[in-house]
C-alpha positions as a printed NumPy array, in Angstrom:
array([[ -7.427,  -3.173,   4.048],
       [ -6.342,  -3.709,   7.822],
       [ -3.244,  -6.161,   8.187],
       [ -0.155,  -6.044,   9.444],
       [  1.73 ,  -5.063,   6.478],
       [  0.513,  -1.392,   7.515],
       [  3.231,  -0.622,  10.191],
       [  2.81 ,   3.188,  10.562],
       [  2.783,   4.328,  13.835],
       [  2.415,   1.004,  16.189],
       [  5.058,   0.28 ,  19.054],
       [  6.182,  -2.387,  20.049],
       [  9.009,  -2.746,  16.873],
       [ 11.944,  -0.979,  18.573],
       [ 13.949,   1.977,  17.453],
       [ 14.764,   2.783,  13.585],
       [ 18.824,   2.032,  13.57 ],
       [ 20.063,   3.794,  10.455],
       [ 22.993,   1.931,   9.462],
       [ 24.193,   4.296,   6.868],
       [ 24.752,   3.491,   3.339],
       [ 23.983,  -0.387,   1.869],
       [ 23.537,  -2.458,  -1.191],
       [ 20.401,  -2.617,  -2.543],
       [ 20.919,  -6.657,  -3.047],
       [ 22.122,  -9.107,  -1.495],
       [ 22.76 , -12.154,  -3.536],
       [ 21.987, -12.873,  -7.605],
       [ 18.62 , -13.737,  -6.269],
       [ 17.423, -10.482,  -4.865],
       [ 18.729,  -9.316,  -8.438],
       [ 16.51 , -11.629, -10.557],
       [ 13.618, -10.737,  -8.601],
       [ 13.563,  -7.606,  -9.244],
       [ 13.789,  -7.812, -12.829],
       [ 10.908, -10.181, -12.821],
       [  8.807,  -7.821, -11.05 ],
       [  9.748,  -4.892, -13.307],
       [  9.624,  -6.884, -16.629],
       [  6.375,  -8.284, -15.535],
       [  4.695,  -4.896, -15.253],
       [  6.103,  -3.284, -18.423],
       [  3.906,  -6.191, -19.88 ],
       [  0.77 ,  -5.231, -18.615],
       [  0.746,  -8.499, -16.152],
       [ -0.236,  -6.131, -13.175],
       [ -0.039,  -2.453, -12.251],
       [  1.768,  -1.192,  -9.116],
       [ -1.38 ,  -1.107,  -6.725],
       [ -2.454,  -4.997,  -7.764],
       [  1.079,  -5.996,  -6.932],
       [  0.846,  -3.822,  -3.539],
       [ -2.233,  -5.513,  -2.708],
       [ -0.666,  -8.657,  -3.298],
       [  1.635,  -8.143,  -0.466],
       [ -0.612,  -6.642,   1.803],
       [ -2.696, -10.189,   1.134],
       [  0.62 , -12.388,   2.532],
       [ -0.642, -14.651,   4.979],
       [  0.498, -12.511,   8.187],
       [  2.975, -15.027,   9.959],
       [  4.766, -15.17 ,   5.977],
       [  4.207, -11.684,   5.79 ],
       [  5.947, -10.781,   8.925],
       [  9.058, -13.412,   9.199],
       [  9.611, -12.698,   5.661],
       [ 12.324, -10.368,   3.62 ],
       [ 11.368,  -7.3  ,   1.321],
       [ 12.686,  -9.462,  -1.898],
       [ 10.77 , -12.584,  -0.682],
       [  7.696, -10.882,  -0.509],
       [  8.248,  -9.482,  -3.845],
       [  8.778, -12.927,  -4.923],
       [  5.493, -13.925,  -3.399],
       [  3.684, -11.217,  -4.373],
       [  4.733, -11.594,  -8.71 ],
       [  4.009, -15.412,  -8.295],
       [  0.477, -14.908,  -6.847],
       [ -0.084, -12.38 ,  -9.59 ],
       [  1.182, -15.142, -11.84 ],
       [ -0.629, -17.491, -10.901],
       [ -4.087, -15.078, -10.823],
       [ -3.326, -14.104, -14.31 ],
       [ -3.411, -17.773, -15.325],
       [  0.63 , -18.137, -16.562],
       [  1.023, -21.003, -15.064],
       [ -0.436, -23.118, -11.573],
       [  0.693, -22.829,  -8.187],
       [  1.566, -26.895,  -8.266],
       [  3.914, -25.994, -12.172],
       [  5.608, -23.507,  -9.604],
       [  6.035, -25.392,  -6.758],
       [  6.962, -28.557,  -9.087],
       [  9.66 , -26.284, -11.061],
       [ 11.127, -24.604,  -7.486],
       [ 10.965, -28.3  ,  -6.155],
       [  9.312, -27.128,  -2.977],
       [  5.886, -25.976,  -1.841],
       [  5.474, -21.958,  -2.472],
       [  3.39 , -20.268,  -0.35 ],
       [  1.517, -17.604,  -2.359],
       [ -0.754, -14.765,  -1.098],
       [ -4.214, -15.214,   0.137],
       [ -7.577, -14.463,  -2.267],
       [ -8.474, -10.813,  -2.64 ],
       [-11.682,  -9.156,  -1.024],
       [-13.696,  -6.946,  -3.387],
       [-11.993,  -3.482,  -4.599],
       [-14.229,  -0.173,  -4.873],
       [-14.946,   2.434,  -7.497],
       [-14.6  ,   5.902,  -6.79 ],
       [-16.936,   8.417,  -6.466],
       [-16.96 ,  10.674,  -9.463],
       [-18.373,  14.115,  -7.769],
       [-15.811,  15.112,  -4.97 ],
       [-16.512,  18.4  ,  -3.021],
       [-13.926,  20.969,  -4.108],
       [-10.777,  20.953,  -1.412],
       [ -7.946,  23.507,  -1.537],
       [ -4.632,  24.539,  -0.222],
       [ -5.512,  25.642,   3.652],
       [ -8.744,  24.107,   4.121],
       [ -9.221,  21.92 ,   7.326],
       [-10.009,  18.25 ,   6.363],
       [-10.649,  15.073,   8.291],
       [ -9.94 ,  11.741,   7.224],
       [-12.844,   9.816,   6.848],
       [-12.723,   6.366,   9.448],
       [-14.259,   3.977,   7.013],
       [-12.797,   0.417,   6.805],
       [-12.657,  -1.692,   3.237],
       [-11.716,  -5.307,   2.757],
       [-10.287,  -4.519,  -0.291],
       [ -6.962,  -2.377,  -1.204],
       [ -6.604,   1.177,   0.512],
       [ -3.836,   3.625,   0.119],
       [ -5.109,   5.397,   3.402],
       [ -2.326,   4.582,   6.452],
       [ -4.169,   3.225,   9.68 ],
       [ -3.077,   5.877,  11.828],
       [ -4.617,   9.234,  10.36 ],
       [ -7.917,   7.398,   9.979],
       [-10.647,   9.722,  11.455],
       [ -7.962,  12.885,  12.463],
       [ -7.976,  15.77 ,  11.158],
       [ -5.526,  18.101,   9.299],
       [ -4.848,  20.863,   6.839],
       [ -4.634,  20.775,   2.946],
       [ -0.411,  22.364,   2.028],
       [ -0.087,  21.021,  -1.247],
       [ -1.863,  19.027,  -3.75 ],
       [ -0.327,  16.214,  -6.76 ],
       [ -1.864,  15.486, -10.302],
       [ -4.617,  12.86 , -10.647],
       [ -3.706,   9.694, -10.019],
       [ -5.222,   6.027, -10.365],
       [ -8.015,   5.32 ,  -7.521],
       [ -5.942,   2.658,  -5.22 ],
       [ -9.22 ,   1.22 ,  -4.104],
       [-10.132,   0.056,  -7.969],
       [ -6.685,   0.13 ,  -9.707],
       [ -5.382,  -2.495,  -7.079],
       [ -8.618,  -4.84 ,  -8.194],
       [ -8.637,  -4.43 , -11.736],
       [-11.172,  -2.01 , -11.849],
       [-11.642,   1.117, -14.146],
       [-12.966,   4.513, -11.742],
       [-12.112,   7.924, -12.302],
       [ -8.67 ,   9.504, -11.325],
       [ -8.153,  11.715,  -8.257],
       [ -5.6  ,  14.04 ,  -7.   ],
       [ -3.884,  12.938,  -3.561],
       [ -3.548,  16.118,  -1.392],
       [ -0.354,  16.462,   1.021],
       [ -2.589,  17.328,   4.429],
       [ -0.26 ,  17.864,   7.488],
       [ -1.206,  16.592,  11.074],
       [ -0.032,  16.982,  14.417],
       [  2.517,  14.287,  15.688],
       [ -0.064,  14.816,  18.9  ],
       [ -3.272,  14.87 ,  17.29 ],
       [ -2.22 ,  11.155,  15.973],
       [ -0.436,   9.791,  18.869],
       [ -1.492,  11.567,  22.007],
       [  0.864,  11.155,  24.854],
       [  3.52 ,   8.78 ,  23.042],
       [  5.154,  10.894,  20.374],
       [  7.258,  14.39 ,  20.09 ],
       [  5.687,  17.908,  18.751],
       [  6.04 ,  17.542,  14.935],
       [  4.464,  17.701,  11.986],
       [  3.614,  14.84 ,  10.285],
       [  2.619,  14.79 ,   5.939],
       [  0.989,  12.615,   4.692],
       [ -0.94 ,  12.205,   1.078],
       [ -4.277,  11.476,   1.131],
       [ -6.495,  10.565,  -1.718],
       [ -9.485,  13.155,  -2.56 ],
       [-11.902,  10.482,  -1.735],
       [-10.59 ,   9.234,   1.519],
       [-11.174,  13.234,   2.985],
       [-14.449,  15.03 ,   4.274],
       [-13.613,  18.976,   4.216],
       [-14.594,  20.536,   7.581],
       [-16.183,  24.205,   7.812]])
C-alpha cells in the first residue's frame, strides 16, 4: 500500500536532529495508550500487521499532522470499532467529541506457496508490483536490485496477516543495496539493509 505513512527515502522532511536520550511518554495519556494497544493484542483483538495497516489507512492530512501515540490511538479504535466492540458514535459520545478513525481497508493477498529457492549471495531484485492492500515492502527498493547476506525464520505473510487472512509463512531475507543504486545522485556511498519478504523478490541469474 502507497501512502504517506511510508517515509523512507523522500526529501523534502529536513535533517534527522538526534536529540539524545528522552522519555518514552509524555503525559498519563501516552501511558494509557499504550497499554490499550498491548492489552488489546494479548486478546486476540488484532495482530501487529492489522494494527500497522490501520495506521497506514489514517486519512493522510490526520496521518501526517498527527503524533506517534495519537495514531496509535486511532489506529486501536478503528480496530475497535471493525471488530464490532463498540460504534464509532458510543466512542465519540463517551470522548464527547467527534473521533476521526482510519479509512476502510482494500483487499489483502495470500501468498504464494512455491517460492524459488534464494540463498546467502545470490543477486535478487525486488519485484515493482503495487497492492492496495497491506505491504511490508518500503517504496524505495521497489524494482532495485541487491544481494541476499542473511536470512530470518518464517514469519507471518504481511500481505494476508494484516487482512485477516490465513497464507503460508515466509522467511524475510536481509538483501543489501547500494545507497546509489536507490538514490542516484542525492545520497552518500553506503550500504543500505533492508529485509525483504521471500515473496516480494525475483532471484536474478
Amino acid at each position: 500500500m502507497d501512502g504517506v505513512h511510508d517515509l523512507g527515502g523522500r526529501q523534502g522532511f529536513g535533517p534527522v536532529r538526534p536529540h539524545g536520550h528522552s522519555e518514552p511518554f509524555h503525559g498519563e495519556a501516552d501511558i494509557c495508550i499504550a497499554a490499550m494497544w498491548v492489552r488489546l493484542v494479548r486478546h486476540g483483538i488484532y495482530n501487529m500487521d492489522e494494527y500497522r495497516h490501520a495506521i497506514e489507512r489514517m486519512e493522510p492530512r490526520h496521518y501526517m499532522s498527527a503524533s506517534y501515540y495519537e495514531r496509535t490511538f486511532t489506529a486501536v479504535a478503528s480496530l475497535c470499532v471493525e471488530r464490532g466492540l463498540f460504534t464509532s458514535e458510543e466512542l465519540s459520545a463517551a470522548a464527547g467529541f467527534p473521533i476521526a478513525l482510519s479509512l476502510p481497508s482494500q483487499p489483502g493477498r495470500i501468498g504464494p506457496a512455491d517460492l524459488p529457492a534464494v540463498e546467502v549471495g545470490d543477486r535478487v531484485r525486488v519485484k515493482d508490483e503495487f497492492v492496495p492492500g497491506h505491504i511490508r515492502m518500503p517504496g524505495y527498493i521497489r524494482g532495485k536490485t541487491g544481494v541476499v547476506v542473511g536470512e530470518s525464520p518464517p514469519y507471518p505473510f504481511p500481505d494476508a496477516h494484516g487482512h485477516g487472512l490465513q497464507s503460508p509463512w515466509q522467511r524475510s531475507f536481509d538483501v543489501r543495496f547500494s545507497s546509489l543504486d536507490l538514490w542516484p545522485d542525492g545520497a552518500e556511498d553506503a550500504e543500505v539493509h533492508v529485509g525483504v519478504f521471500h515473496a516480494y523478490l525475483e532471484k536474478l541469474s
